[in-house]
C-alpha positions as CSV (number, residue, x, y, z in Angstrom):
1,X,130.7,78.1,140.2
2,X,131.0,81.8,139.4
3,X,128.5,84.5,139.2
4,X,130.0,88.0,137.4
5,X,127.2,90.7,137.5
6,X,127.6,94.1,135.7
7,X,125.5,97.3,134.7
8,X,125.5,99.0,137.8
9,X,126.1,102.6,137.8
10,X,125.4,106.0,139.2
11,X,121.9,107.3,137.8
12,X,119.4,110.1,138.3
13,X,115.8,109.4,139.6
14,X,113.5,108.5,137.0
15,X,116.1,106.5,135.2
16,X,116.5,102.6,133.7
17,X,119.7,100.3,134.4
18,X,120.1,96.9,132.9
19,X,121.7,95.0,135.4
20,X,123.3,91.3,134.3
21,X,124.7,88.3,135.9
22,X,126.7,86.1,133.4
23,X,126.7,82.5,135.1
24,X,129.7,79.5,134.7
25,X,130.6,76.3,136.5
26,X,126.7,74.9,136.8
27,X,124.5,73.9,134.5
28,X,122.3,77.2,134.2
29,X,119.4,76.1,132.7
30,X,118.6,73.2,135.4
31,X,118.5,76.3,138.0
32,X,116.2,79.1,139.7
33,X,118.3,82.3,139.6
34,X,117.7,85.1,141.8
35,X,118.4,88.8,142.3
36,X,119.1,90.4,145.4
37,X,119.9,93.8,146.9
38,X,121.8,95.0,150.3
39,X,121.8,99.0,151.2
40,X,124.2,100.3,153.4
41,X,122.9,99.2,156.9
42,X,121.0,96.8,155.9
43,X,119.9,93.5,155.9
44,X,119.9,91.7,152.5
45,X,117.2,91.3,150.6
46,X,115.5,89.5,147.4
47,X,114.4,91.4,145.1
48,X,113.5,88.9,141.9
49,X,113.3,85.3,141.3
50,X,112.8,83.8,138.3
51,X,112.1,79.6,137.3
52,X,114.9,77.7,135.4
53,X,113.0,77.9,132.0
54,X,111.5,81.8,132.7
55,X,108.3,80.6,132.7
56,X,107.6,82.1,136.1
57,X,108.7,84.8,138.3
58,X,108.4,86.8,141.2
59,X,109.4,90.2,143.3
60,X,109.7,92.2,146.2
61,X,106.5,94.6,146.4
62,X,108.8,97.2,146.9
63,X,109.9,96.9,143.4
64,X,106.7,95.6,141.5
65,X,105.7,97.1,138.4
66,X,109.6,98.6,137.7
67,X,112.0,96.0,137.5
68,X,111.6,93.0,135.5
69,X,113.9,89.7,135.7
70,X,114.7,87.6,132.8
71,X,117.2,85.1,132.1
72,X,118.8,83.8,128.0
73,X,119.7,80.1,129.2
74,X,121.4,80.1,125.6
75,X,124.2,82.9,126.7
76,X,123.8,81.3,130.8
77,X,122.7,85.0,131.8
78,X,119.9,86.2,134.2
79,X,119.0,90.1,133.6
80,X,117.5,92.7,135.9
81,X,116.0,95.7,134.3
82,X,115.2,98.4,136.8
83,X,113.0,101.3,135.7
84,X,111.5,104.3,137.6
85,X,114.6,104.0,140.0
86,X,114.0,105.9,143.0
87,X,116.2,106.7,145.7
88,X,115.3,104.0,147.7
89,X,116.6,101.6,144.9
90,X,120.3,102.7,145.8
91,X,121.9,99.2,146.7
92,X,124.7,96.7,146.0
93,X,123.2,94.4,143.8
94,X,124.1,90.2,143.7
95,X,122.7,87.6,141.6
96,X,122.4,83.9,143.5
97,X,121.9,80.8,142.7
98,X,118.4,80.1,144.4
99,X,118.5,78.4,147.6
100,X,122.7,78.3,147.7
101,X,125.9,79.1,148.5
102,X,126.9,80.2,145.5
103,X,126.4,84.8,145.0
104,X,127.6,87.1,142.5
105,X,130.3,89.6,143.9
106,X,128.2,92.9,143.6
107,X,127.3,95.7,141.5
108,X,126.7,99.3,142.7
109,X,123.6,100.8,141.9
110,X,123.6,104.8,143.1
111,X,120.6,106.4,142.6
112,X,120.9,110.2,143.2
113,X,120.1,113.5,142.3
């Protein structure tokens, strides 16, 4: 299994990132995928899920109304697009296979002015 995520970058408040995770090893379709986020001195933390087929999703309130997961089981990719980025939004960010062992090694998302 292997999960290669991408798009993060340093941004200003206010701005939009496209985050993705291209997925291999697995079959993609068959799975929930899953988006999560760890600051510096923090604990991990989910931030989006979405169903195998993308018929259903779901995210932390503290990102609600900004970011917006989606997945093309043709190309075996789950997306994140984060709008409004704030501050707070400043992370490494992993994909996951829902409910396993299997992460994403990381993208950087800085958020600053």
């Amino acid at each position: 299994v292997q999960l290669v995520e991408s798009g993060g970058a340093l941004v200003q408040p206010g701005s939009s990132l496209r985050l993705s995770c291209v997925a291999s090893g697995f079959t993609f379709s068959r799975n929930v995928m899953t988006w999560y986020r760890q600051a510096a001195g923090k604990e991990r933390e989910l931030v989006a899920l979405i169903l195998s087929d993308g018929g259903g999703t779901s995210y932390a309130d503290s990102v609600k109304g900004r970011f917006t997961i989606s997945r093309d089981n043709a190309k075996n990719t789950v997306y994140l697009q984060m709008n409004s980025l704030k501050l707070e939004d400043t992370a490494v960010y992993y994909c996951r296979v829902y409910n396993s062992a299997f992460w994403g090694q990381g993208t950087q998302v800085t958020v600053s002015s």
